[in-house]
N, C-alpha and C positions, 0 to 999 in steps of 0.2 A: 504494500500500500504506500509506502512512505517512498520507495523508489518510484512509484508512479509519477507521485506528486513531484517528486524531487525532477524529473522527465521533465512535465510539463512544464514547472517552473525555469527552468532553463531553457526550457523554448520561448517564451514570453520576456527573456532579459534583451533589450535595444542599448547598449550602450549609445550607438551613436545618434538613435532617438533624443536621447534625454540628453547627452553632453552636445552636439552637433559633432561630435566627430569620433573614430574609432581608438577606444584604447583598451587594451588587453589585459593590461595588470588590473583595470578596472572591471574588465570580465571575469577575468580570475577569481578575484579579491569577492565580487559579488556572488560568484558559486561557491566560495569558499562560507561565506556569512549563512547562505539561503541556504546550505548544507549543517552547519551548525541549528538551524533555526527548526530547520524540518526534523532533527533528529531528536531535538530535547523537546518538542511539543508531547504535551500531556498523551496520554495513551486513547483520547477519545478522538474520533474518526475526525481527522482533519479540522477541526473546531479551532481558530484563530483567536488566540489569547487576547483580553481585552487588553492589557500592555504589549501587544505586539513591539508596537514603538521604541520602547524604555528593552524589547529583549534584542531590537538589533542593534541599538547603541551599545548596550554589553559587549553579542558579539565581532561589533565593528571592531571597538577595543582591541581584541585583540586578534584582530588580520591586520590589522591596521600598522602593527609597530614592523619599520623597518630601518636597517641602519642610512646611514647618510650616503653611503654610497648607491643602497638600495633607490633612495629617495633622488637623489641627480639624475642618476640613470633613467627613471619615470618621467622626470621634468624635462631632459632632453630627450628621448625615446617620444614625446608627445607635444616636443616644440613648444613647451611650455603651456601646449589647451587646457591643464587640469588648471593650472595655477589663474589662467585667465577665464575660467567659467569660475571657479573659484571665486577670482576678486569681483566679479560683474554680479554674484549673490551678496556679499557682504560691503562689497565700497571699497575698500579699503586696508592696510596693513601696513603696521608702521615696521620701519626694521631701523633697529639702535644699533645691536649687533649682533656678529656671525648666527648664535644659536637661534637667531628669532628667523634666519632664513629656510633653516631647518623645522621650526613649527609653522611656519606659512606655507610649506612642502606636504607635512603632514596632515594638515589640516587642510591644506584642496585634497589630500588625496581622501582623507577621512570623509569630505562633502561629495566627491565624486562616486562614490562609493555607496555612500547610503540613499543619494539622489538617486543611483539606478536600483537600486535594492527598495526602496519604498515604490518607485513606478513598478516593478515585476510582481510586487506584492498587491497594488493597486488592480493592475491587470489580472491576476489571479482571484483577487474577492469580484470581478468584473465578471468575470468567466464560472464563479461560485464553485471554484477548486478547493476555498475555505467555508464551511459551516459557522454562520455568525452571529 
């Protein structure tokens, strides 16, 4: 049952839908959360936790940690689009210094991330994959 869902839920993830453009660590990282998410759901048939929300910030947490090499590599690998869909939701980001380059890194990747993961989840109670 759970690999069912887990199927279909991976059919319905659009990276480039939702960022305008294609990024893979972003694919990844979203199968990686929406597999955490499908596995620890309660044992009643497909029924979508009323904190959904509050249980993929958990599991963003922790796909999310990469080291800084990992994090450059994403920023050039995608020409900088996470960082600049990133700034176009928030405004803004200040940088004093080096380590704050390093959480503006993480934190588009951590918004890119759960921006496609809340739309595949959308799509799925659309589709009434979830019980709600």
């Amino acid at each position: 049952m759970k690999e069912n869902l887990k199927d279909k839920l991976f059919a319905l993830i659009n990276v480039e839908q939702v960022l305008n453009y294609y990024d893979k660590r972003v694919e990844e990282k979203t199968k990686e959360v929406l597999t955490f998410f499908i596995n620890n759901l309660k044992e009643q048939k497909n029924k979508l936790p009323e904190n959904w929300e509050s249980l993929i910030d958990y599991y963003l947490k922790s796909v999310v940690e990469c080291t800084n090499y990992e994090l450059l590599d994403w920023a050039k690998g995608t020409q900088t689009n996470g960082i600049k869909y990133y700034l176009k939701k928030v405004g803004s980001f200040v940088l004093k210094e080096q380590v704050d380059f390093y959480q503006l890194l993480i934190s588009a990747l951590y918004v890119c991330i759960k921006d496609v993961v809340k739309d595949t989840i959308k799509k799925a109670k659309e589709q009434k994959l979830f019980k709600i």
